[in-house]
C-alpha positions in Angstrom: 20.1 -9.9 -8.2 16.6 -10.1 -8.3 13.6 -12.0 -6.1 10.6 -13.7 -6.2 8.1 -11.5 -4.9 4.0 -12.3 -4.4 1.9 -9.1 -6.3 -1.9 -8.8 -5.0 -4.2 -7.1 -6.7 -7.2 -5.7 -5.5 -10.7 -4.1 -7.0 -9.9 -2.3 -10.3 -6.3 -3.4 -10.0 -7.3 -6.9 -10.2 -9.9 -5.9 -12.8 -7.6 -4.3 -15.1 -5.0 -7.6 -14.6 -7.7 -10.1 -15.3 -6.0 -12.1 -12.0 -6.3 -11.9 -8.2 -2.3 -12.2 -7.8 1.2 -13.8 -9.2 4.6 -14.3 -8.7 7.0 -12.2 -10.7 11.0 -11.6 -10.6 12.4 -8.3 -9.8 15.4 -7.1 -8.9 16.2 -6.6 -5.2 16.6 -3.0 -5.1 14.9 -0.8 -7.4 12.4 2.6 -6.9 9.0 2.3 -5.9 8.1 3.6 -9.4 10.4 1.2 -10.9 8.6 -1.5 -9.1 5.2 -0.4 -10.2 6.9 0.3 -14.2 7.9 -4.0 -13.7 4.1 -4.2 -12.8 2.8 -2.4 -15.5 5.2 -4.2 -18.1 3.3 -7.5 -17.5 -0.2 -5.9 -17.3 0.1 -2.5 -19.0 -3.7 -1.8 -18.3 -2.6 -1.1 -14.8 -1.4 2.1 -16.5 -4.4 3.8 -16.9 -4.8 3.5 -12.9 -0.9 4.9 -12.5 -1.6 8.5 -10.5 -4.4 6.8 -8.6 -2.5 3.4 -7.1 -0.6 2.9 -4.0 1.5 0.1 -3.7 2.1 -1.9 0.1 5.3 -3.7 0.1 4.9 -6.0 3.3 2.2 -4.2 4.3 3.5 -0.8 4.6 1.9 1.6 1.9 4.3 3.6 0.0 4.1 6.2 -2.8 5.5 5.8 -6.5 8.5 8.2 -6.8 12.2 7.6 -5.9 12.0 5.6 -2.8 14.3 3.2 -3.1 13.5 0.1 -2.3 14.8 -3.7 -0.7 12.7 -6.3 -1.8 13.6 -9.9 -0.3 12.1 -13.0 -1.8 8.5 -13.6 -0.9 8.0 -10.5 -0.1 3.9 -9.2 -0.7 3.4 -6.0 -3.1 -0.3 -5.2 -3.1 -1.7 -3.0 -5.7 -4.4 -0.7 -3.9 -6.6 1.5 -6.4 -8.3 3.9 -5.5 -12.0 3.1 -3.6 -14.7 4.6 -4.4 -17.1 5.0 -1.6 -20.8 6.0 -0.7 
């Protein structure tokens, strides 16, 4: 099964994408780094930001390894590079 969920991207993220956010299909239960590999396939840029990103799946930050995830449709993934401040 898979759903529609809403990706935001943010700063570099959205840079890197060329667009501020989308809808994409992916399946309901899947890693968080399987989440962010669906993300990358349709912007592989975002792959040169990989060990830098967190992802926020309805608005709860989470880390890219083996957390398994439940995605229901319309749920929100934000893509959050890293900030540089000053």
């Amino acid at each position: 099964m898979t759903a529609q969920v809403t990706v935001l991207y943010f700063a570099k993220s959205a840079e890197l994408s060329g667009i501020k956010s989308e809808v994409l299909s992916v399946p309901q239960q899947l890693t968080s780094l399987q989440l962010w590999q669906e993300i990358v396939n349709e912007h592989p840029r975002l792959g040169t930001i990989r060990d830098h990103v967190i992802l926020a799946v309805r608005q709860v930050y989470i880390v890219l390894g083996d957390q398994l995830l439940f995605l229901e449709p319309g749920d929100e993934i934000a893509v959050i590079p890293p900030i540089s401040g000053g």
